[in-house]
C-alpha positions in Angstrom: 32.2 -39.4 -21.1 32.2 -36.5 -18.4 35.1 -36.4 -16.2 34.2 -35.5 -12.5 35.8 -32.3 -12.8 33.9 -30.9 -15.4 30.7 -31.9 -14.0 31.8 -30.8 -10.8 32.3 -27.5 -12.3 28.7 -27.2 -14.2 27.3 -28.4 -11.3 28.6 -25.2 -9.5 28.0 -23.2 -12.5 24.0 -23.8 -12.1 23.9 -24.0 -8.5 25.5 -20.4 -9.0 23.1 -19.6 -11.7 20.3 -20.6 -9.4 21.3 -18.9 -6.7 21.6 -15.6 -8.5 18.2 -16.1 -9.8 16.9 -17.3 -6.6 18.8 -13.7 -5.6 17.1 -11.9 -8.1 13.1 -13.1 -7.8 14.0 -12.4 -3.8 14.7 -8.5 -4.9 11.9 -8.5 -7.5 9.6 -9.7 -4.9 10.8 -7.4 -2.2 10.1 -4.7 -4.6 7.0 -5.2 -5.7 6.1 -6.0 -1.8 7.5 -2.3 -1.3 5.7 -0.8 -4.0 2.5 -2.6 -3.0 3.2 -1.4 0.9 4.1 2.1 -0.5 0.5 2.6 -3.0 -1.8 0.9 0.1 -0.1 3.6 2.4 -0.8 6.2 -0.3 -4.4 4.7 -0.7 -4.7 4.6 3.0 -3.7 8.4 4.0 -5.9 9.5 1.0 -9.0 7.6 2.1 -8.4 9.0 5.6 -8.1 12.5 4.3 -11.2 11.7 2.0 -13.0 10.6 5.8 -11.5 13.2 7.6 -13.3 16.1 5.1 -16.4 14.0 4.7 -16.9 14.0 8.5 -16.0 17.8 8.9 -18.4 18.8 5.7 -21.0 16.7 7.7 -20.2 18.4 11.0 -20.9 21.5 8.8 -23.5 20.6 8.1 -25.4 19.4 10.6 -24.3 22.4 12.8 -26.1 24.7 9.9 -29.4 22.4 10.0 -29.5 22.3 13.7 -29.0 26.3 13.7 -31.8 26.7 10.7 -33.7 24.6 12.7 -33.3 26.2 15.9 -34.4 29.7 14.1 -37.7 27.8 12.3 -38.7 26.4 16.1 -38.0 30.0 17.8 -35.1 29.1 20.1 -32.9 31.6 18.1 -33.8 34.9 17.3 
């Protein structure tokens, strides 16, 4: 049979144990929250970027038709 002592001390043992894993899945999940945060912000400012040129190549774009049509109609010489 177990005396209280020991059993008192295993019972600290594994509430230590658990702790330091509780400890450990806490950083591993605050890391991978970080990396996650991190790659959508990366994700996000490329997409922007992506936006940003599309809508400028656009603006381009139209500003050339609008001119080319401008000259075909006769408003610019």
């Amino acid at each position: 049979m177990m005396s209280g002592k020991n059993f008192q001390g295993l019972k600290e043992q594994a509430e230590g144990a658990a702790k330091d894993a509780a400890n450990t899945l806490g950083q591993a999940t605050q890391d991978a929250v970080n990396q996650i945060t991190d790659a959508s912000q990366k994700a996000i400012d490329k997409t922007s970027k992506a936006v940003q040129d599309g809508v400028e190549k656009a603006t381009g774009q139209a500003a050339e038709a609008m001119s080319g049509l401008g000259k075909k109609c006769g408003f610019k010489k």
